[in-house]
LUMGU-208910 format. One line per field, with one value per atom (N, C-alpha, C, O): chain; atom name; x, y, z. Coordinates in pm, 1 decimal. Layout:
# LUMGU-208910
chain	c(A	...)
name	c(CA	...)
u	c(X	...)
v	c(Y	...)
w	c(Z	...)
# end
This chain:
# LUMGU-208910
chain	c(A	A	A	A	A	A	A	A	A	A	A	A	A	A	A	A	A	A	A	A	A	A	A	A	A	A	A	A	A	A	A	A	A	A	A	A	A	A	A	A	A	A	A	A	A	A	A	A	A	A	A	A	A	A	A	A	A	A	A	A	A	A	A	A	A	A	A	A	A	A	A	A	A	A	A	A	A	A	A	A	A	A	A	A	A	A	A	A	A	A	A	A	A	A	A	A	A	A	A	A	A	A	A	A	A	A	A	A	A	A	A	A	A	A	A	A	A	A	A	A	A	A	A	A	A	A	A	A	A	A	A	A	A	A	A	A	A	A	A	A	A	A	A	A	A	A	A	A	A	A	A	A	A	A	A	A	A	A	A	A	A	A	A	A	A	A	A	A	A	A	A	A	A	A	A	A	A	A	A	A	A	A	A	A	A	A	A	A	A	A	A	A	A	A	A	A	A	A	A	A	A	A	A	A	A	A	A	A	A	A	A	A	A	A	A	A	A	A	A	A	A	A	A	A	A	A	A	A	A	A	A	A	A	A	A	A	A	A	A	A	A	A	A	A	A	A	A	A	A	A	A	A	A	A	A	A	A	A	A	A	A	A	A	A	A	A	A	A	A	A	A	A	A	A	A	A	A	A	A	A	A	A	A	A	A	A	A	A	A	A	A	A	A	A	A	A	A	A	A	A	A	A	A	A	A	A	A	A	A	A	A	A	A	A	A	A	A	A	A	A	A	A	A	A	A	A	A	A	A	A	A	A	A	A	A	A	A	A	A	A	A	A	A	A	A	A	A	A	A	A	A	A	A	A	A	A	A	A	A	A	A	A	A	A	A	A	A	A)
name	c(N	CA	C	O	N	CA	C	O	N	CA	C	O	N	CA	C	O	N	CA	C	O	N	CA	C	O	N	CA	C	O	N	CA	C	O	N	CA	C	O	N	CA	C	O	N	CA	C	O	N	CA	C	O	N	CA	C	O	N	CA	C	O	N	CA	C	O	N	CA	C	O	N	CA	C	O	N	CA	C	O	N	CA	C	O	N	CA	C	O	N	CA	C	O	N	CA	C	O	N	CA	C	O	N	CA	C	O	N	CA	C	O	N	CA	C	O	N	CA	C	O	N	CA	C	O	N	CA	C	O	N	CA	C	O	N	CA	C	O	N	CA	C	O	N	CA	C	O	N	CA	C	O	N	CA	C	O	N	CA	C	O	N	CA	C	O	N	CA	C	O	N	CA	C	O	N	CA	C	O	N	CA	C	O	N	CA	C	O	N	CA	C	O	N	CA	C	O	N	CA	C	O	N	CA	C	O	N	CA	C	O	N	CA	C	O	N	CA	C	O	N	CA	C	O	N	CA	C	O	N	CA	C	O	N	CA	C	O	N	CA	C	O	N	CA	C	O	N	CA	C	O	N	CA	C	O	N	CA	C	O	N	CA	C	O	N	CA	C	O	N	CA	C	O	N	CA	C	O	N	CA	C	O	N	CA	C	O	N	CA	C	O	N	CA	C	O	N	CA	C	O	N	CA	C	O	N	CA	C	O	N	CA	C	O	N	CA	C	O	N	CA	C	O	N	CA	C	O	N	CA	C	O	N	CA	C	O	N	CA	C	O	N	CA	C	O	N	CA	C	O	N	CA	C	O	N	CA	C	O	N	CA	C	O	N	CA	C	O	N	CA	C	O	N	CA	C	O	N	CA	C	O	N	CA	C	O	N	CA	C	O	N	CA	C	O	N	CA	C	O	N	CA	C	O	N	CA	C	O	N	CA	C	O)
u	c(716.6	685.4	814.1	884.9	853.0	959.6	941.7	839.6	1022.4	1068.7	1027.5	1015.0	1010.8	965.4	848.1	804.9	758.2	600.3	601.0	513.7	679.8	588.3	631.1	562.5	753.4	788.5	682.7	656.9	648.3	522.1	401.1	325.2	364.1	249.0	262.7	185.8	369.1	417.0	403.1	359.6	424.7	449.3	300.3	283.3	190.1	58.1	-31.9	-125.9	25.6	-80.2	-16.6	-97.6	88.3	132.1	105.4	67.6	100.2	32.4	-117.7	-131.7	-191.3	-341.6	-324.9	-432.7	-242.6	-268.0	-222.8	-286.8	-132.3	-102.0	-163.4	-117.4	-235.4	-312.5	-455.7	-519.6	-520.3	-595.8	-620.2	-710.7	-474.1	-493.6	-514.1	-539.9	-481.3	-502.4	-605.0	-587.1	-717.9	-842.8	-892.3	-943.4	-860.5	-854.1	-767.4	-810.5	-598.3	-542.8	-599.0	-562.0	-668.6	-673.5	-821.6	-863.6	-898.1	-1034.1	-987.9	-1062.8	-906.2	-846.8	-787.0	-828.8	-692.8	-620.6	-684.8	-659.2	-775.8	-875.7	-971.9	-1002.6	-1034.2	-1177.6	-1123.4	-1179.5	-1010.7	-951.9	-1083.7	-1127.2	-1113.9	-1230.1	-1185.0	-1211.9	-1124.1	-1085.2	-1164.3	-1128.0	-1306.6	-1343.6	-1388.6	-1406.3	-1397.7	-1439.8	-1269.7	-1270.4	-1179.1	-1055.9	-1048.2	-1079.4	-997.8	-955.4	-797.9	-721.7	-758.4	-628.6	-547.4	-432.5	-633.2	-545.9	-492.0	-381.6	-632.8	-568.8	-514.4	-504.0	-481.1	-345.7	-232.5	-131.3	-221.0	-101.2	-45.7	65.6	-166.4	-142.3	-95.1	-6.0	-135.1	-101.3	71.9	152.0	92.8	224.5	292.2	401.6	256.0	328.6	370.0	481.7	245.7	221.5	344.4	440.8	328.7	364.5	519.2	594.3	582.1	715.4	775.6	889.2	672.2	737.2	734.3	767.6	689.9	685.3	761.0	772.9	823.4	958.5	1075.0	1174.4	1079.2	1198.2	1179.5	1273.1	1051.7	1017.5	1109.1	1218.8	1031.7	1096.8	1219.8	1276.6	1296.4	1460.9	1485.5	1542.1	1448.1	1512.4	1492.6	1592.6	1397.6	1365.7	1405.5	1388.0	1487.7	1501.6	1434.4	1466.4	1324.5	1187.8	1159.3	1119.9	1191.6	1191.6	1027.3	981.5	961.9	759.3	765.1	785.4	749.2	757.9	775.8	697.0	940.9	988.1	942.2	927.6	911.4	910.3	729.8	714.9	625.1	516.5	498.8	448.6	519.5	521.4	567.9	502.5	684.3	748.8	643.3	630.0	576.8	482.5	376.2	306.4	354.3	187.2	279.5	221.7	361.0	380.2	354.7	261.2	458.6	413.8	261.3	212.1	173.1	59.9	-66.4	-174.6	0.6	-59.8	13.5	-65.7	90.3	144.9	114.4	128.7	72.5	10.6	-153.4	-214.1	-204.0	-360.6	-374.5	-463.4	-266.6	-236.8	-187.9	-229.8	-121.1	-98.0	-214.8	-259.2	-254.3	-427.2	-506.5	-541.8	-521.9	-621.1	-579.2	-651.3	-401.4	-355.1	-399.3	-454.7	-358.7	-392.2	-518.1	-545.2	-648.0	-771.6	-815.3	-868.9	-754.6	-755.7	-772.4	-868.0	-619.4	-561.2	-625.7	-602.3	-714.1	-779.5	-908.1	-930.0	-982.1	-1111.9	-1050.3	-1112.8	-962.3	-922.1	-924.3	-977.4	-867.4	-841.7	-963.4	-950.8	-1098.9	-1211.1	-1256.1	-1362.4)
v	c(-2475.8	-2464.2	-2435.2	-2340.4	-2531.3	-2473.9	-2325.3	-2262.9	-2281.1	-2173.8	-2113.1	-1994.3	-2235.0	-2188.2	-2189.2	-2122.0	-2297.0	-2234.3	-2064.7	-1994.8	-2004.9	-1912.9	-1797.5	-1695.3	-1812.8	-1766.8	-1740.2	-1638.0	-1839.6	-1910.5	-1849.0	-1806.3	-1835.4	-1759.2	-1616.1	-1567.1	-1541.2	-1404.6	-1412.7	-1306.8	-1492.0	-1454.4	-1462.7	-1359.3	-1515.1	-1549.1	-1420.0	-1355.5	-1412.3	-1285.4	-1203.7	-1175.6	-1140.8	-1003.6	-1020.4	-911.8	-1113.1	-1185.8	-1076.5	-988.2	-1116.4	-1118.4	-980.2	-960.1	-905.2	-776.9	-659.7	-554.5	-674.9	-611.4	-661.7	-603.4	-730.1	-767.4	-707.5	-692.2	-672.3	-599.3	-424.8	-347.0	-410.2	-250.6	-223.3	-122.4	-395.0	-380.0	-351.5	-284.0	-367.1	-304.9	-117.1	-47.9	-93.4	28.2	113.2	224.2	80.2	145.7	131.1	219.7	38.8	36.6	80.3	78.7	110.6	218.6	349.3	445.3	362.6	553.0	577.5	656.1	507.9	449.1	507.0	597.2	421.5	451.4	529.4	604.2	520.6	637.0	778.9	873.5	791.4	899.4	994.2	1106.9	905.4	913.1	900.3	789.1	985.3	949.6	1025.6	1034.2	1077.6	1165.4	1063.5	1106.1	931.9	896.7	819.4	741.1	861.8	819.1	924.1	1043.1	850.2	940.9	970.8	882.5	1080.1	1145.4	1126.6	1092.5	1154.9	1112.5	925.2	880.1	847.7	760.9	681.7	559.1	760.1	700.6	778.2	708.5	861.9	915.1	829.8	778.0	826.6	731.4	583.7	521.1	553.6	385.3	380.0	290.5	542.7	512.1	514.2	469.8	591.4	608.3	500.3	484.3	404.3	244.7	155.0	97.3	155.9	74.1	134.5	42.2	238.5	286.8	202.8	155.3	190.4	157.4	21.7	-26.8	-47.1	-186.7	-238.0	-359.5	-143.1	-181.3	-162.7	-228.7	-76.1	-65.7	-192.5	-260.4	-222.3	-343.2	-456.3	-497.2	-493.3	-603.3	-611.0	-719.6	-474.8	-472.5	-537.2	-646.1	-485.0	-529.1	-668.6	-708.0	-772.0	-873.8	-956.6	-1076.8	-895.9	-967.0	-1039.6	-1151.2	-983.7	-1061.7	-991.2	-876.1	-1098.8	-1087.6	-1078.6	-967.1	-1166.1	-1090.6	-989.4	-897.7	-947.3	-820.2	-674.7	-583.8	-701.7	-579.0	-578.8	-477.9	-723.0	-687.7	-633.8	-553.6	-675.1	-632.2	-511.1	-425.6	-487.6	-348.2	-232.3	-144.4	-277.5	-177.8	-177.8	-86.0	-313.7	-272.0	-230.1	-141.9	-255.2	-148.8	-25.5	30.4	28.3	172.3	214.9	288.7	155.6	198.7	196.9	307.2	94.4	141.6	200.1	227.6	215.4	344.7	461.9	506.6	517.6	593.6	636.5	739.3	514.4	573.9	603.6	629.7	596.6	592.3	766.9	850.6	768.4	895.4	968.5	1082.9	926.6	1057.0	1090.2	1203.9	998.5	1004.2	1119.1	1229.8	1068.3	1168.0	1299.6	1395.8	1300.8	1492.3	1557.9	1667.3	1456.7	1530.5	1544.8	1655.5	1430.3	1453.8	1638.6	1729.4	1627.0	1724.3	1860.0	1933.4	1860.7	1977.0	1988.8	2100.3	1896.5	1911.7	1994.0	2106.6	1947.0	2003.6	2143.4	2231.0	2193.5	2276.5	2396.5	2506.9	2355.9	2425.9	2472.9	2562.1	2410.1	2428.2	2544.8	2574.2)
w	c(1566.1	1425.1	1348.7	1382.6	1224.5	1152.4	1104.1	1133.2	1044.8	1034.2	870.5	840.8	775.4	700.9	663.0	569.4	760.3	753.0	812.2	760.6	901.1	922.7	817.8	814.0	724.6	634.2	501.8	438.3	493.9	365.9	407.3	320.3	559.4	606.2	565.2	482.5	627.4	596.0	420.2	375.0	340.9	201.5	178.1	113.5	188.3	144.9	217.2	171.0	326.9	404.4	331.5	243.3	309.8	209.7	102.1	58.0	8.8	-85.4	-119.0	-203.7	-37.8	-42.1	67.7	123.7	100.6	157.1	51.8	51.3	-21.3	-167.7	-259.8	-358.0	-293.6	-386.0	-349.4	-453.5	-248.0	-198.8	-224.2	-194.1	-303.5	-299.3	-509.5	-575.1	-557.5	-728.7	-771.9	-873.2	-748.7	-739.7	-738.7	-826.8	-636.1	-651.0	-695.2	-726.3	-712.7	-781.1	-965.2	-1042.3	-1007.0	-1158.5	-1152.6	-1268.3	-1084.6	-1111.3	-1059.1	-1077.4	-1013.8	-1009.5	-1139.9	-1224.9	-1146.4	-1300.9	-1421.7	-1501.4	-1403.8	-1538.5	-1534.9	-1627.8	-1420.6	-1402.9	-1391.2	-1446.3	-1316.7	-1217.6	-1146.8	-1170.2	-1067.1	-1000.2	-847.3	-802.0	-758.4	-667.4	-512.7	-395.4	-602.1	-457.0	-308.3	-194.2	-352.5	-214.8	-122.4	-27.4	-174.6	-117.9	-9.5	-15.2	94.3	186.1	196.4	235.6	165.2	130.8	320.9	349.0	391.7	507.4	528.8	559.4	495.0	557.3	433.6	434.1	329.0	255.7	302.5	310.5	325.7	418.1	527.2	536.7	621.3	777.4	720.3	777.6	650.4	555.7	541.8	568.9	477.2	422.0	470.2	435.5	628.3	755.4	829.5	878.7	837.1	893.9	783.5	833.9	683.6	606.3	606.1	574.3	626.7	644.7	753.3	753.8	855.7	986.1	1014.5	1122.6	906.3	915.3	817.8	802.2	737.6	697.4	772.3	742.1	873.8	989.4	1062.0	1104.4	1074.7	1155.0	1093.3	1131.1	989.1	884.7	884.2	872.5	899.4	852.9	988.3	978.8	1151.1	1233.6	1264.1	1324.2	1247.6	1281.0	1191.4	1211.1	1035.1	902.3	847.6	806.7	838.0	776.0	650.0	631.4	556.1	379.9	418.1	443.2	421.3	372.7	419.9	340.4	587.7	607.5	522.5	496.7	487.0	371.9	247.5	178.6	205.8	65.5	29.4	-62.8	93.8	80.9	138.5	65.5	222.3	309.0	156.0	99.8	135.5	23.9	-122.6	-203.6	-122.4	-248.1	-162.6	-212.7	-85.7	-10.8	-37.8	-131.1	-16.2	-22.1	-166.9	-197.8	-269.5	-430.0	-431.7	-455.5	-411.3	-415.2	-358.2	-410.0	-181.6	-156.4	-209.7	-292.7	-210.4	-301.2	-482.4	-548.5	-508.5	-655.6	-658.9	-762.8	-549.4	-473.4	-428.4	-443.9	-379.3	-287.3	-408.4	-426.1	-476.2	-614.1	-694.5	-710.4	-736.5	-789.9	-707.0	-747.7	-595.5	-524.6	-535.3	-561.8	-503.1	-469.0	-622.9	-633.6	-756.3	-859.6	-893.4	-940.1	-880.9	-845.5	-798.5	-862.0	-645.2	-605.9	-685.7	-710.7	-718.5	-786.1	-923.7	-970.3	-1022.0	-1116.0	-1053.7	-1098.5	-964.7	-912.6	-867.0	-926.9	-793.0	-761.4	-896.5	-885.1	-1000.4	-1117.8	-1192.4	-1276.3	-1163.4	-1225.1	-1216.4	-1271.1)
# end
């Protein structure tokens, strides 16, 4: 297989695997409604998604890094939602 189909594959699956998280980041967004998020496995995500940018770097795979790094911004703005979620209910 050439080299830039599997390039074009990597860009369409990260594609549609970060585009998967726009949804729920813009109903936390707006609702800030985050009690059914689970605060761990956006943690474990960001952990996964860290290490699949080491991945990416060593194998030099542009889809790899570059989606991996937006799954993190938006588990990361998922995971901020919830801690402040949190810390609002906490304050009640």
């Amino acid at each position: 297989m050439q080299t830039w189909w599997l390039t074009a594959l990597g860009l369409a699956a990260g594609l549609c695997t970060s585009l998967s998280f726009v949804p729920q980041v813009i109903k936390a967004w707006r609702e800030g409604d985050t009690d059914a998020i689970s605060k761990r496995m956006y943690i474990a995500s960001l952990i996964a998604y860290g290490l699949w940018i080491v991945h990416g770097l060593m194998i030099a795979s542009v889809p790899v890094i570059l989606f991996n790094a937006l799954n993190v911004v938006f588990a990361g703005i998922i995971l901020v939602l919830k801690l402040r979620g949190l810390k609002a209910a906490g304050a009640r």
